[in-house]
C-alpha distance (Angstrom), angle and dihedral (degrees) to the residues before:
residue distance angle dihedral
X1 . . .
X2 3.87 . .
X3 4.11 106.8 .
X4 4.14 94.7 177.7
X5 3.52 82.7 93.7
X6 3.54 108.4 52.1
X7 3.53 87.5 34.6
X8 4.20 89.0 57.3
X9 3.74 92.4 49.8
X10 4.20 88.0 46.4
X11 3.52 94.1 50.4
X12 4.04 89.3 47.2
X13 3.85 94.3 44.3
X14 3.72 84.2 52.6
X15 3.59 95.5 52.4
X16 3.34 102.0 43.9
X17 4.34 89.2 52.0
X18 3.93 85.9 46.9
X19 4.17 95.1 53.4
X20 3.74 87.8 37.0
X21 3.99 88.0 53.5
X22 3.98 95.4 48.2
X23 3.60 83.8 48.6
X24 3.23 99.8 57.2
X25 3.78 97.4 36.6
X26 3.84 76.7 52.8
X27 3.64 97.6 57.0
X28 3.74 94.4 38.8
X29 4.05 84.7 54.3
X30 4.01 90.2 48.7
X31 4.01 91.8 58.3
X32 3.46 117.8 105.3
X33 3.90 114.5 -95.1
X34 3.61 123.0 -136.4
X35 4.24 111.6 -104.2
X36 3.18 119.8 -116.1
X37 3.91 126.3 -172.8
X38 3.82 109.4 -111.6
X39 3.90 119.4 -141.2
X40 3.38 100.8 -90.0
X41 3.96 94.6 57.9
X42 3.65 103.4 -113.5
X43 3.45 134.5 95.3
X44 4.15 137.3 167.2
X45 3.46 108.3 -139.3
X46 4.15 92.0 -162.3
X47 3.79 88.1 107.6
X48 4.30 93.5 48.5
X49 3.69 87.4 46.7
X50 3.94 127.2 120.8
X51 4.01 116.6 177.5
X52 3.80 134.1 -160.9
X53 3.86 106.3 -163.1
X54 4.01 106.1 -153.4
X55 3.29 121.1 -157.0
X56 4.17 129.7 -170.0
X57 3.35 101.2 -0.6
X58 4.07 147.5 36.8
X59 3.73 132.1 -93.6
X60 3.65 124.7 -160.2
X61 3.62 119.5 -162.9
X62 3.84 107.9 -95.3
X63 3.88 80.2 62.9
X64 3.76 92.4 50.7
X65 3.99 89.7 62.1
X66 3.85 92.7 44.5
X67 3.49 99.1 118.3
X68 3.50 83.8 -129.1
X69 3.77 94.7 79.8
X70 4.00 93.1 24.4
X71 3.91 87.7 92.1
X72 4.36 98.5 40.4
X73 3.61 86.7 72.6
X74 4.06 110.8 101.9
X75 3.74 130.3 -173.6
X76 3.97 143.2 -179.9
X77 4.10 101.7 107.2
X78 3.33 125.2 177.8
X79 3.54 101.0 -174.5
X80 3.80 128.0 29.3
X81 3.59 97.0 -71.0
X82 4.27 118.1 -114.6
X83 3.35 139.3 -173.6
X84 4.15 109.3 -175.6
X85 3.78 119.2 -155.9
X86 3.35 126.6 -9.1
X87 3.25 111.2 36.1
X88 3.71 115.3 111.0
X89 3.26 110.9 -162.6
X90 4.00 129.7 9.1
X91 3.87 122.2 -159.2
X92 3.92 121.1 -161.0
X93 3.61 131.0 180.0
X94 4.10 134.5 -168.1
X95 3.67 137.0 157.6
X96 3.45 122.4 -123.5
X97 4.04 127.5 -165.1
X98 4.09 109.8 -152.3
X99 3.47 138.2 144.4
X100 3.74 93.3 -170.4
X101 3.92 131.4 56.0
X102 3.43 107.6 -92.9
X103 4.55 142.8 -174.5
X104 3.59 120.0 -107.5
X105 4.00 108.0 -177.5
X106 3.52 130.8 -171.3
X107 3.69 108.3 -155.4
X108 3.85 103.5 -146.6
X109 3.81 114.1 84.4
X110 3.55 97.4 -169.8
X111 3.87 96.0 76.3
X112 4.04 104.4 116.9
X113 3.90 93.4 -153.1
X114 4.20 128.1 23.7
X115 3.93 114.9 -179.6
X116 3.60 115.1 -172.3
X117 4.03 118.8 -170.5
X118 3.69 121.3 -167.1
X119 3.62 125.9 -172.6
X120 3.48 110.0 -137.9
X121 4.30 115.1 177.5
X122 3.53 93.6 -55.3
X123 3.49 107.2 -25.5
X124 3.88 137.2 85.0
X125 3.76 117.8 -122.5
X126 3.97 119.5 -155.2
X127 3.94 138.9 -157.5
X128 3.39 123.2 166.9
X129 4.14 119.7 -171.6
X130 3.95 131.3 161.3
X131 3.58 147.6 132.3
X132 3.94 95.8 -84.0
X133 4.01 86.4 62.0
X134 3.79 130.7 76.5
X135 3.35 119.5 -85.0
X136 3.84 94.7 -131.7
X137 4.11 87.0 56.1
X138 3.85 88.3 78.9
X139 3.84 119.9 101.1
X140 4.12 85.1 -160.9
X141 3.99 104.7 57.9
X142 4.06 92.1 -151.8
X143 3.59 128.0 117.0
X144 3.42 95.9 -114.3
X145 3.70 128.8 59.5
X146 3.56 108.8 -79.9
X147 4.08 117.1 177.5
X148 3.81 133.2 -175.6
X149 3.81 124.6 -119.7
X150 3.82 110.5 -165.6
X151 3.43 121.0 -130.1
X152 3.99 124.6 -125.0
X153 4.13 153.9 143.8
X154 3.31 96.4 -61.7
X155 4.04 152.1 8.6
X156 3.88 117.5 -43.3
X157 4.00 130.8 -139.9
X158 3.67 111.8 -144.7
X159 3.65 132.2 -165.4
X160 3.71 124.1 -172.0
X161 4.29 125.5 -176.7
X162 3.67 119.3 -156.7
X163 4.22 100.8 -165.6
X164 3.48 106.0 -178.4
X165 3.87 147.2 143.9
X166 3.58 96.3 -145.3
X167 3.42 136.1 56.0
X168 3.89 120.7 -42.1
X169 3.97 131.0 -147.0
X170 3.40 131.5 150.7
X171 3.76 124.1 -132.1
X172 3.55 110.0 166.4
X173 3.58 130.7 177.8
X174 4.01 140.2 -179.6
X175 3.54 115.1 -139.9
X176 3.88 140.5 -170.5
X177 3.73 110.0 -138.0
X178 3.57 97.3 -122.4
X179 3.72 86.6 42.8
X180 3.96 95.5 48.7
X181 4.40 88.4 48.2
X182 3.79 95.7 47.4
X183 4.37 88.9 47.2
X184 3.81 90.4 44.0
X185 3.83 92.8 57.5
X186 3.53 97.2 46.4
X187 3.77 82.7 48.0
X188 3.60 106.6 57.3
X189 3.48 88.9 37.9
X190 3.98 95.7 59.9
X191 4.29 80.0 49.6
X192 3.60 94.3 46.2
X193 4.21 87.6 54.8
X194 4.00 79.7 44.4
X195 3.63 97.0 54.6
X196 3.60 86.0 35.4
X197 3.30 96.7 60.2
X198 3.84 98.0 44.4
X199 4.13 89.7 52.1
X200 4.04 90.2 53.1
X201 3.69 87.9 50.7
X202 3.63 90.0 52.7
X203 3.99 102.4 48.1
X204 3.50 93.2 43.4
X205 3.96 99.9 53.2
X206 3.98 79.4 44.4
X207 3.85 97.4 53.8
X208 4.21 82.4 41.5
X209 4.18 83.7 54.2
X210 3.94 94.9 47.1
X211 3.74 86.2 43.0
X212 3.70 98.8 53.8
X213 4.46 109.9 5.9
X214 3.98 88.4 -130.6
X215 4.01 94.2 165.4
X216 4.35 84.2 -139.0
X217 3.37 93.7 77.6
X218 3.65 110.9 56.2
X219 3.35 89.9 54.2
X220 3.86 98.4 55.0
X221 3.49 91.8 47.4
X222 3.98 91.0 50.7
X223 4.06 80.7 46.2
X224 4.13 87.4 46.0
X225 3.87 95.2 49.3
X226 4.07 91.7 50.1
X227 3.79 87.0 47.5
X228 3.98 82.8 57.8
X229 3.67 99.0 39.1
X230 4.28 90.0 51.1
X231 4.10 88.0 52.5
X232 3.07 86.1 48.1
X233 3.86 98.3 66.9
X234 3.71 91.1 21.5
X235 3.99 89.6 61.9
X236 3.94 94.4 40.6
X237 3.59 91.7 -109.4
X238 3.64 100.6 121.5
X239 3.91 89.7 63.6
X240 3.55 90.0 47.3
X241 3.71 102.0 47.3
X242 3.91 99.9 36.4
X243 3.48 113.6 47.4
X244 3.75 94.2 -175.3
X245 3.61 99.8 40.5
X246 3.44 112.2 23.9
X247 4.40 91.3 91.3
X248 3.62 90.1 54.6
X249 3.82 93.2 45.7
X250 3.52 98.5 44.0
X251 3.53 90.0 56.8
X252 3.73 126.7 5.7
X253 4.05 82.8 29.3
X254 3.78 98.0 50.0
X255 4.14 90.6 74.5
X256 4.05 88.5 56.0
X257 3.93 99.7 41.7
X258 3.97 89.1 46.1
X259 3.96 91.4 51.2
X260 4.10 90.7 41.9
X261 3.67 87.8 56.8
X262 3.60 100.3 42.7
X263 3.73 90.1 44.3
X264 4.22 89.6 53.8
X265 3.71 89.7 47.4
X266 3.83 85.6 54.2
X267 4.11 96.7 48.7
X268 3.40 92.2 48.5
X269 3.44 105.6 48.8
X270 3.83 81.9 47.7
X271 4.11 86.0 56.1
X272 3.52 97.4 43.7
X273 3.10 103.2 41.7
X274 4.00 91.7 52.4
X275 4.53 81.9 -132.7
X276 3.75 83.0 165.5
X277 4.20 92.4 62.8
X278 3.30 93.9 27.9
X279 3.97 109.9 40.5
X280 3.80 108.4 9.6
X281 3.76 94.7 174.4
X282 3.24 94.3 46.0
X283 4.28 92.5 48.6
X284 3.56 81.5 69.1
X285 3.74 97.4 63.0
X286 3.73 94.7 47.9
X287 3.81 91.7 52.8
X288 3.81 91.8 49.3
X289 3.62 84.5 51.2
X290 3.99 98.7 47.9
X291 3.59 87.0 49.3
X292 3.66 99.4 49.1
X293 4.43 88.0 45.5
X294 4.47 79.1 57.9
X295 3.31 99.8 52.0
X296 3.95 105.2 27.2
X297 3.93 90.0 77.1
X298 4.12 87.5 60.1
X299 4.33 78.4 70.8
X300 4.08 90.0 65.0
X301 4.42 88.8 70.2
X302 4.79 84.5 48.6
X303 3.83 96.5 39.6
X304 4.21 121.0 -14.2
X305 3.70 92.0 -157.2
X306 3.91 98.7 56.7
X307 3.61 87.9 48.3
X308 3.73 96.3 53.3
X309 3.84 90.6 44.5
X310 3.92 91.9 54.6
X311 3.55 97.3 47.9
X312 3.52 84.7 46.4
X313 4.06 97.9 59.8
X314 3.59 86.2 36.3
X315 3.33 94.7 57.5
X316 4.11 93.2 69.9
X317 3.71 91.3 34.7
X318 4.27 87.9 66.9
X319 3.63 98.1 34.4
X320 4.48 81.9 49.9
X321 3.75 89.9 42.2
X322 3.96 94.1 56.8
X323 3.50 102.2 36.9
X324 3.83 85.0 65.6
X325 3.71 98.5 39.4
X326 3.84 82.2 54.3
X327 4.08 93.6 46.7
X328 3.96 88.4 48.1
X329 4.21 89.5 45.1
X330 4.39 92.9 53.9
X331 4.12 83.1 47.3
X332 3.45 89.8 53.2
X333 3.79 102.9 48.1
X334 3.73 105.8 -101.1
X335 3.79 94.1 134.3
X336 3.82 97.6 -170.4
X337 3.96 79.5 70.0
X338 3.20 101.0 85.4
X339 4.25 96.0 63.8
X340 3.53 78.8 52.9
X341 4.04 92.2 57.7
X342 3.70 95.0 48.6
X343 3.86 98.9 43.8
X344 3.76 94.8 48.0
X345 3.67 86.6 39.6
X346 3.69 99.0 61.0
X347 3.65 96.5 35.0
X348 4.22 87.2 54.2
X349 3.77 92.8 49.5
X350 4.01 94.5 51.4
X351 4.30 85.9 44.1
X352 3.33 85.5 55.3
X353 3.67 98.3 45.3
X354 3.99 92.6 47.9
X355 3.96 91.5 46.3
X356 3.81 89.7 55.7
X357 3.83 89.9 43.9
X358 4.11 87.1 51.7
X359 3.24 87.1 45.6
X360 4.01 92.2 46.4
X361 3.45 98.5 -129.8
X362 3.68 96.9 123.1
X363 4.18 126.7 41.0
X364 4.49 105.9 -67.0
X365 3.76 99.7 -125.0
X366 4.19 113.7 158.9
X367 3.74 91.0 -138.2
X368 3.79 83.9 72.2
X369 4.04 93.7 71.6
X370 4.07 86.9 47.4
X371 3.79 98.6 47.8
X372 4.51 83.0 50.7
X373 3.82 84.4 55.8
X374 4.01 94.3 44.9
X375 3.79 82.5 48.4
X376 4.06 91.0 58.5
X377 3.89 88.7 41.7
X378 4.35 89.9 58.7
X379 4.06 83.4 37.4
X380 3.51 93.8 63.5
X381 3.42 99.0 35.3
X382 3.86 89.2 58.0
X383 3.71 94.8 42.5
X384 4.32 85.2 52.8
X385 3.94 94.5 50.5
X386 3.91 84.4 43.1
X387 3.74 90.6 55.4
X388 3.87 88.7 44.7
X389 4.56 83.9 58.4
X390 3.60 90.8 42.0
X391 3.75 95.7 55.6
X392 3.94 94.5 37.9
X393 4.06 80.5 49.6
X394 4.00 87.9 52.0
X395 3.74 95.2 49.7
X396 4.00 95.0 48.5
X397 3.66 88.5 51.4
X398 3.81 79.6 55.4
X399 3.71 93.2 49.0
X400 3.94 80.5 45.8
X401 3.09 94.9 51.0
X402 3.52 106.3 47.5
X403 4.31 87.5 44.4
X404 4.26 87.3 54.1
X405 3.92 82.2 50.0
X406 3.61 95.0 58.6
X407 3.70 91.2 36.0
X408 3.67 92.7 53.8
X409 3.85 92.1 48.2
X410 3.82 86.0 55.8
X411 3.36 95.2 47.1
X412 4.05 88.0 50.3
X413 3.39 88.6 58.0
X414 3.43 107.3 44.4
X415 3.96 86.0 52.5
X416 3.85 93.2 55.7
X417 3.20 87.2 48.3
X418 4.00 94.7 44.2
X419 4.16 87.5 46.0
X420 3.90 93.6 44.4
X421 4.23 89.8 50.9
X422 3.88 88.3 50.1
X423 3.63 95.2 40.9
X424 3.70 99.0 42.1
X425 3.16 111.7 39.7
X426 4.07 105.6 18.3
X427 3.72 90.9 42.2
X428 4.05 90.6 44.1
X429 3.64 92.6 51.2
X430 4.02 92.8 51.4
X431 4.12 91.9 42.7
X432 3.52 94.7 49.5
X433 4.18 92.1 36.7
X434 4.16 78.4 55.2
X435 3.78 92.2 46.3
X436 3.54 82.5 61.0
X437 3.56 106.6 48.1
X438 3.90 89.4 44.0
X439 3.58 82.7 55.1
X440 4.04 91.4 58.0
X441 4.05 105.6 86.7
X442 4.08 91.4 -123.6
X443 3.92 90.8 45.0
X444 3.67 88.3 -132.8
X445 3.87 107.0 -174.4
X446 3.46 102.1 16.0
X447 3.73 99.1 107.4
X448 3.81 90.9 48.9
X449 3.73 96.5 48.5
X450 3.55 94.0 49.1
X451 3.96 95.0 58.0
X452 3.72 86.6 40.8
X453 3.90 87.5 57.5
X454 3.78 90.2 32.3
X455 4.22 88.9 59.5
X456 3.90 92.2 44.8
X457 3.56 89.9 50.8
X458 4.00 88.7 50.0
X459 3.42 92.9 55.1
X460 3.80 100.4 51.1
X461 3.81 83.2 59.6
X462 4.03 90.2 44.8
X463 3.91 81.1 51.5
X464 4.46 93.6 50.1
X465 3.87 93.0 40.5
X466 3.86 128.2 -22.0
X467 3.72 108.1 -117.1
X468 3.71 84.9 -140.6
X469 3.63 94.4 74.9
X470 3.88 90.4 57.5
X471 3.52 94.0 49.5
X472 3.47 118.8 26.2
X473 3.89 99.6 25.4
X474 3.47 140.0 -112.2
X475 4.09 98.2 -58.1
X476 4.05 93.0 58.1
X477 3.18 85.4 47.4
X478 3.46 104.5 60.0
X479 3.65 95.6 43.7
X480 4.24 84.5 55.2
X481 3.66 85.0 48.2
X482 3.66 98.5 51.7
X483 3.76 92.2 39.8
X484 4.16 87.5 49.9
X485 4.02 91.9 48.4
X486 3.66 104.5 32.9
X487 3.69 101.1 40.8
X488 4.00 102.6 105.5
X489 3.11 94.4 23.9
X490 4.08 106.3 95.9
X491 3.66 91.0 -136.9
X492 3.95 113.6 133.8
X493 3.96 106.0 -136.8
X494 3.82 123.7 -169.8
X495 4.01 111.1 -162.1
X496 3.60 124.5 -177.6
X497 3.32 115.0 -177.3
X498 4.00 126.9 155.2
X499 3.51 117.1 -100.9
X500 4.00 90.6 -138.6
X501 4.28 123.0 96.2
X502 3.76 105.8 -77.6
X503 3.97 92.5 -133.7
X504 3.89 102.3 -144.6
X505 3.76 130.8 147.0
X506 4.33 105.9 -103.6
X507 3.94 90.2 -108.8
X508 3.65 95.8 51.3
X509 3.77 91.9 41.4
X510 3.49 86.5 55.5
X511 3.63 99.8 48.8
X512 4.65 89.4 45.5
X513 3.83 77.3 60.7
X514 3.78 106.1 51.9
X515 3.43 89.0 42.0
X516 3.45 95.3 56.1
X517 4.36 87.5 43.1
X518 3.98 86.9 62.5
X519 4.09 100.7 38.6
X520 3.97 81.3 54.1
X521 3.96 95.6 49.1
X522 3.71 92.7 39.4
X523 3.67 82.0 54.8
X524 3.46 98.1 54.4
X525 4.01 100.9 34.1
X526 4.19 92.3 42.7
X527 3.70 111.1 15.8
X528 3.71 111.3 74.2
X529 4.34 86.1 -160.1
X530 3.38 125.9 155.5
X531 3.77 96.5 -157.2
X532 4.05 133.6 29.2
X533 4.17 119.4 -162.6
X534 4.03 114.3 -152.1
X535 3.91 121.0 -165.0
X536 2.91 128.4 166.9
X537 4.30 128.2 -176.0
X538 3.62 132.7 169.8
X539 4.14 128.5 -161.9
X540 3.74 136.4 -168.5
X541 3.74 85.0 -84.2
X542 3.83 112.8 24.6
X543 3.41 146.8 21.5
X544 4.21 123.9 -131.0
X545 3.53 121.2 -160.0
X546 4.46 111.4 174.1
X547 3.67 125.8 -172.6
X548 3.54 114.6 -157.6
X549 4.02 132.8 -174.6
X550 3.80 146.6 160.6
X551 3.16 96.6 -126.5
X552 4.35 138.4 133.6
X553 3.88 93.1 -80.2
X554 3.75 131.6 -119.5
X555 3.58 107.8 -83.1
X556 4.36 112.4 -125.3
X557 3.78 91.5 -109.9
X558 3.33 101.4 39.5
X559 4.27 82.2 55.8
X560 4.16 89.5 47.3
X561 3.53 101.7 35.7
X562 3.97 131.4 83.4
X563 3.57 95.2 -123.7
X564 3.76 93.1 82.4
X565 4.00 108.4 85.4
X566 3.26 103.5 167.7
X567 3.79 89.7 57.0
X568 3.98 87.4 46.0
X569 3.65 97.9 56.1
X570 4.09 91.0 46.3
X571 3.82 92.2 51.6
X572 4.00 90.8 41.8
X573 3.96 83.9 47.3
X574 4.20 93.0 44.7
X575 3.92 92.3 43.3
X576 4.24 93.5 44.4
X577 3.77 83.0 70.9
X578 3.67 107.7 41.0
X579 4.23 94.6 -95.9
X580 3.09 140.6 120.7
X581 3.87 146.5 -125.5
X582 3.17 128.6 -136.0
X583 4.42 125.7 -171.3
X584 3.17 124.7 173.3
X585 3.87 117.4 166.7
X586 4.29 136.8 146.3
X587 3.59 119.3 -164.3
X588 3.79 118.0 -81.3
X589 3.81 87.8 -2.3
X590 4.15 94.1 90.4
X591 3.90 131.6 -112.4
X592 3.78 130.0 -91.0
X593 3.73 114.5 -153.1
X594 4.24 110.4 -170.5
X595 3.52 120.7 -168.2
X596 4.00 117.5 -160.5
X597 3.70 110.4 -175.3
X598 4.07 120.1 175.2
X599 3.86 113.5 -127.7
X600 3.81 92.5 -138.2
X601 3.63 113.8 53.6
């Protein structure tokens, strides 16, 4: 008798009832587990959850236990589940095992409308909490939504509706009374050293602006009191804290505090940044777009939706716009810039992390919405110590200022009494030395004292302004200038300079020029070089000019301190017409002076 056969189909049969068992076992393994409450009084419920996204339209609960939609709902999240815009309404469902009453929070208090459905025996249970209810309706005084899930014999179905029209996620957690009070104080008290923070920020940058009128200032504390009002709503606060108010700001209200804030941001970066010195043109575009973020809110009372979308694409537009204005201020010189940069930097990164986690594009994890507001904390602690350099840079320009004043009046001086040497006592001796030889009957002399007195007389006005730079333009008359200055001196001096017009405004021509007088004499009186390098290069958009010699080197304090003139007047002169100068020099290595002069002042 052949067994192979009956031994195949065994060996099959077996097979088949072995897979069908792990299966099964699978499955059974896959089904949702009743929650229950560990020790410690906390549980997430992300891994008991099953969600029914609905989308264009309502359910109400009888339609939730159709059978119908009993099956849509789907499970196995590893992440708080989230849905962004446009969804409705979001229905979620877990089964909890409790004997006690117990805390289920949903950690998002801008949801308009939470529905929670207990099964309890044979009746339904139902809470219903939200931002478009009073405050006092909750049974749970906390900021966030905070329902109650009765306790009984046996396991308990849940339901829970987020109706919204804003963006939906779904943090849910169980909590043990006792648990839920002792997290909730340590809670509001890490907010209230949040809030804390962010209000002694603001009255001490406004006692600095009452103190001193810097123009700055106002507008960061404008931008630090929207920052406060938008946490407020964002963290459920609002609600909380203003009984009356807090429905209409944390929803009709939310469009206008978001477009205040934005619209502060904007103004000061604008301020600080000096955008209308630095980047005229693009001064323009940040007004137009502080204007628009004032009056785009005035939409939400004609159509709420199209007034939530244009904030909304504004809102990358401004936080765009002044990351460049800041990138073009720090290559310009404006050395307070750079606090600027890495403030708005952070804070941009975190906005964009929290609109792609509203959006659900990235993992939903709550910590998200805290690390956004430790972003604005280190934001406005950079933008303070920034407004602590800028007003230490204003008041050394002061000192600067008032040092070039004296210097200048020196100067003055000492060129009145330079011209009134030449005049009257050169110029005396030649006219009287030609009143003589006119006196003679053959008028030997004459001719050759009067181009003698003619060429001294040519070169006091060389010395007052070159005649060169009037009519043959700055290039000619830097060569005549470095000719004039350098030409005892023994120093070899390589200048290239284009041949072609140097197209500059008169002003700024005048200030490449005196700039390029004093690097020359501090050369000669301070340098000890043996060789000087002159370029000079000019763009669509600026013009370069760079001085370079062997020399001893600048020494660091004699760059930083206010003993240095010379240095004084060329930075006054650079910084008059929206340039910039640039020294960079090491002891017996040389100096490099550079020159960068826009085109279009």
């Amino acid at each position: 008798m052949n067994f192979a056969p009956a031994t195949l189909r065994f060996v099959q049969s077996f097979r088949s009832i072995l897979i069908g068992g792990l299966l099964a076992c699978a499955l059974f393994s896959l089904q949702a587990k009743p929650a229950v409450i560990s020790a410690s009084g906390e549980l997430d419920l992300t891994p008991y959850l099953e969600v029914l996204p609905v989308q264009g339209h309502v359910l109400a609960f009888k339609d939730i236990q159709n059978q119908n939609y009993t099956g849509e709902f789907r499970g196995g999240y590893a992440y708080q589940p989230g849905f962004g815009f446009g969804k409705g309404q979001v229905w979620a469902r877990f089964e909890v095992d409790t004997r006690t009453e117990i805390l289920v929070e949903s950690a998002n208090p801008w949801i308009d409308t939470v529905d929670l459905y207990c099964s309890t025996g044979n009746t339904w249970s139902h809470e219903v909490s939200g931002d478009i209810y009073p405050f006092a309706m909750r049974r749970v005084p906390h900021r966030n939504v905070v329902l109650t899930i009765p306790g009984g014999p046996g396991p308990a179905m849940c339901y829970i509706a987020y109706t919204t029209g804003g963006t939906i996620q779904i943090p849910l957690t169980l909590w043990s009374k006792e648990q839920f009070h002792r997290k909730s104080m340590l809670e509001y008290g890490v907010i209230g050293l949040y809030f804390g923070g962010m209000i002694v920020l603001l009255l001490y940058n406004f006692f600095i602006y009452i103190t001193t009128y810097v123009r700055p200032y106002i507008y960061y504390c404008m931008y630090i009191a929207g920052i406060i009002l938008t946490f407020l709503v964002y963290d459920g606060l609002a609600l909380q804290l203003s009984p009356l108010g807090g429905i209409w700001l944390s929803n009709q209200g939310l469009a206008f505090v978001t477009a205040w804030a934005l619209m502060c941001a904007v103004q000061f970066s604008r301020a600080y940044l000096e955008s209308k010195r630095t980047f005229p043109e693009f001064d323009i575009w940040l007004r137009c777009v502080a204007l628009f973020l004032l009056v785009s809110p005035s939409l939400y009372f004609i159509k709420p939706g199209l007034a939530y979308m244009l904030i909304g694409w504004t809102w990358p537009i401004a936080m765009v716009s002044c990351l460049i204005l800041a990138i073009v201020a720090a290559k310009r010189g404006i050395k307070h810039s750079k606090f600027f940069l890495l403030g708005w930097s952070a804070k941009s990164i975190s906005s964009v992390l929290v609109a792609l986690w509203n959006a659900a594009l990235i993992p939903t994890e709550q910590s998200m919405q805290y690390a956004y507001q430790a972003a604005t904390v280190f934001e406005g602690l950079i933008f303070a110590f920034g407004l602590a350099r800028m007003r230490h840079a204003v008041r050394d320009m002061e000192l600067q200022l008032r040092s070039v004043a004296r210097r200048l009046m020196r100067v003055r001086e000492e060129e009145r009494a330079t011209i009134s040497q030449e005049v009257g006592e050169e110029f005396a001796q030649d006219l009287a030395a030609l009143r003589l030889a006119l006196s003679n009957p053959d008028n030997s002399g004459a001719a050759a004292l009067v181009e003698e007195t003619i060429g001294k007389m040519r070169a006091v006005s060389i010395a007052l302004r070159p005649s060169a730079l009037d009519n043959l333009g700055l290039a000619s008359a830097l060569r005549a200038e470095s000719v004039r200055l350098l030409r005892n001196s023994g120093l070899n001096h390589v200048i290239t300079i284009p041949d072609e017009n140097i197209l500059l405004g008169r002003a700024p021509t005048v200030a490449a020029f005196r700039i390029y007088q004093e690097a020359l004499r501090n050369i000669l009186q301070h340098a000890r070089a043996r060789q000087i390098k002159t370029s000079a290069v000019q763009t669509e958009s600026d013009f370069t000019l760079k001085i370079t010699d062997d020399g001893i080197g600048i020494p660091v304090e004699a760059q930083n301190a206010h003993t240095s003139s010379g240095l004084q007047e060329m930075l006054l002169w650079a910084n008059e017409y929206n340039g910039s100068l640039q020294i960079e020099s090491r002891l017996k290595k040389g100096t490099t002076i550079t020159l960068i002069l826009p085109r279009q002042f």
